[in-house]
N, C-alpha and C positions, 0 to 999 in steps of 0.2 A: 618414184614419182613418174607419172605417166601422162602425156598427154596428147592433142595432136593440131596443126597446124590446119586450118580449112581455108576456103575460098571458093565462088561459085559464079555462075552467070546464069543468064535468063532468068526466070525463075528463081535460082538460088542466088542473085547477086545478091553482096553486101552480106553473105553468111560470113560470120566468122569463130573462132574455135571460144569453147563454153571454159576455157580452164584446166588446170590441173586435177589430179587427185590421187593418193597414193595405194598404191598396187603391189602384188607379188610377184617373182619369179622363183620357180624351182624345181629343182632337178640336179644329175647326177655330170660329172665332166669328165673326160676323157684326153687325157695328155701323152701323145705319142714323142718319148724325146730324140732327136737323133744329134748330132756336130758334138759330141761329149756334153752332153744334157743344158749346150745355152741355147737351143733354140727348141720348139714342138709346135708339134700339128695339134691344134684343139679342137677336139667337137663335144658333142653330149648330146640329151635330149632333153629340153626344159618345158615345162608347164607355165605360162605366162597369161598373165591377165593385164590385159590394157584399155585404157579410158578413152573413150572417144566422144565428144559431144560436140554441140552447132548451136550457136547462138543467129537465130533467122529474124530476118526485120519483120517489124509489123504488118500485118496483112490489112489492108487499105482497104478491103471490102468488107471487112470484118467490124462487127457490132463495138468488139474490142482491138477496135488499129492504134491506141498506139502501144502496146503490150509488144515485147521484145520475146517469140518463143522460143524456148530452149529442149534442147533434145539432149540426152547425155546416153553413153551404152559402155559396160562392163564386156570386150569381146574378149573370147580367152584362146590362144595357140599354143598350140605345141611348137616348139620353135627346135631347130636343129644348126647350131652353129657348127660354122667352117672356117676357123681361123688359124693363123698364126701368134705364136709366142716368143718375144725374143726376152731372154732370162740372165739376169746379170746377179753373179756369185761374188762381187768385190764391193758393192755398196752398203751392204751392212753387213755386220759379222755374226749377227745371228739369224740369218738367213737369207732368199732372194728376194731382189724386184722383178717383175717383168711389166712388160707392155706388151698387148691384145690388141691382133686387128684383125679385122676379115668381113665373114657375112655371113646373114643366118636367115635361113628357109622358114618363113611364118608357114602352119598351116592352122588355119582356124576349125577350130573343136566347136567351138555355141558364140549366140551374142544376143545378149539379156539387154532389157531396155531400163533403165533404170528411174524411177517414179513413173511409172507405166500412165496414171490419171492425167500427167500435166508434163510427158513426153510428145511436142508436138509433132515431130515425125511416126512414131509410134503410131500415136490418135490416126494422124491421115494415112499410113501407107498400112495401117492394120497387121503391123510386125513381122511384114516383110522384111529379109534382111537387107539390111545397109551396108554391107562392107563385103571385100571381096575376100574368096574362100582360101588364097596362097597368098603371098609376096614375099619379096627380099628386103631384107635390111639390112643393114653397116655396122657394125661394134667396135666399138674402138674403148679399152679398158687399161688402167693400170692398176699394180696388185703388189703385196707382199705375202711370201709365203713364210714364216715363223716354225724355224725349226723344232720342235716338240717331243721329238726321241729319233731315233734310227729310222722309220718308215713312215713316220707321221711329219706332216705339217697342218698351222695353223693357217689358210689362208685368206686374205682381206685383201679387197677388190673395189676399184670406185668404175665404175660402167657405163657408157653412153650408147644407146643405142636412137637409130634414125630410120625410118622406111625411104627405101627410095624409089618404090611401086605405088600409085594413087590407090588409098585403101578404101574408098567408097566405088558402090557400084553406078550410081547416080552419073551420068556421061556431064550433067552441067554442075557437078561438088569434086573439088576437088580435097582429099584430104591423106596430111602426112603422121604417122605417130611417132611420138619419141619417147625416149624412157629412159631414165637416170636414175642409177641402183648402186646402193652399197651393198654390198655381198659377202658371207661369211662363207668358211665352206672348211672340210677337214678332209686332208688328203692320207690315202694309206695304199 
């Protein structure tokens, strides 16, 4: 589930965020363990696609003011987390929990406009991009991994992720994305 929090002035006062909609992440994770395997350094490389859209007030000069315009955009990163794992082997007997925190490097790959006809941003800036081409986020995750044989696990992960970089380029839009993911994954 992916979404993102907005806000503006001048011009973009009284924008606010268009809603949710549900999204992918994926890619590959990398768990470096050291303390006898309760704690790791986590990174990887993921493919991410997140939702961003602006719901903007009516334009008052406009033939149609009192129409509410909406703008929505599919933006997709490559993401690169930097976190910690702390992993606990006594909570359940057929495998670990752990809990995920850190931070992870957006860098945006494209950002597609989504119903391009009745995209108001789109229409007026001519598909310019809207959003900025890096930032950082915050992940904070918990997970079970399910023991599966000697080198394998099952693992299942519930995910929060937060920007805490304004991801519009717009100097008077401010906007934040979030993204809330259940996750499967198999370790070997």
């Amino acid at each position: 589930m992916s979404w993102n929090s907005a806000s503006g002035s001048g011009s973009a006062a009284f924008t606010t965020n268009l809603g949710s909609g549900l999204r992918t992440t994926v890619g590959p994770n990398v768990d470096l363990y050291f303390f006898r395997d309760r704690y790791a350094f986590g990174t990887g490389l993921w493919y991410t696609t997140k939702r961003m859209g602006y719901n903007s007030p009516p334009d008052r000069f406009s033939s149609q003011s009192g129409l509410i315009r909406t703008s929505a955009f599919n933006v997709q990163y490559l993401q690169v987390p930097l976190t910690m794992k702390l992993i606990s082997n006594t909570l359940f007997r057929t495998g670990r929990s752990f809990i995920q925190y850190g931070g992870v490097l957006d860098f945006k790959l494209v950002e597609n406009a989504i119903d391009y006809r009745n995209n108001y941003i789109y229409q007026r800036d001519g598909g310019i991009d809207q959003f900025t081409s890096a930032g950082l986020s915050m992940l904070l995750a918990v997970g079970y991994m399910h023991r599966m044989g000697p080198t394998n696990d099952l693992i299942m992960t519930m995910q929060y992720q937060r920007s805490l970089t304004n991801n519009a380029i717009s100097s008077n839009m401010w906007s934040i994305s979030q993204h809330f993911a259940f996750g499967l994954g198999l370790s070997f």
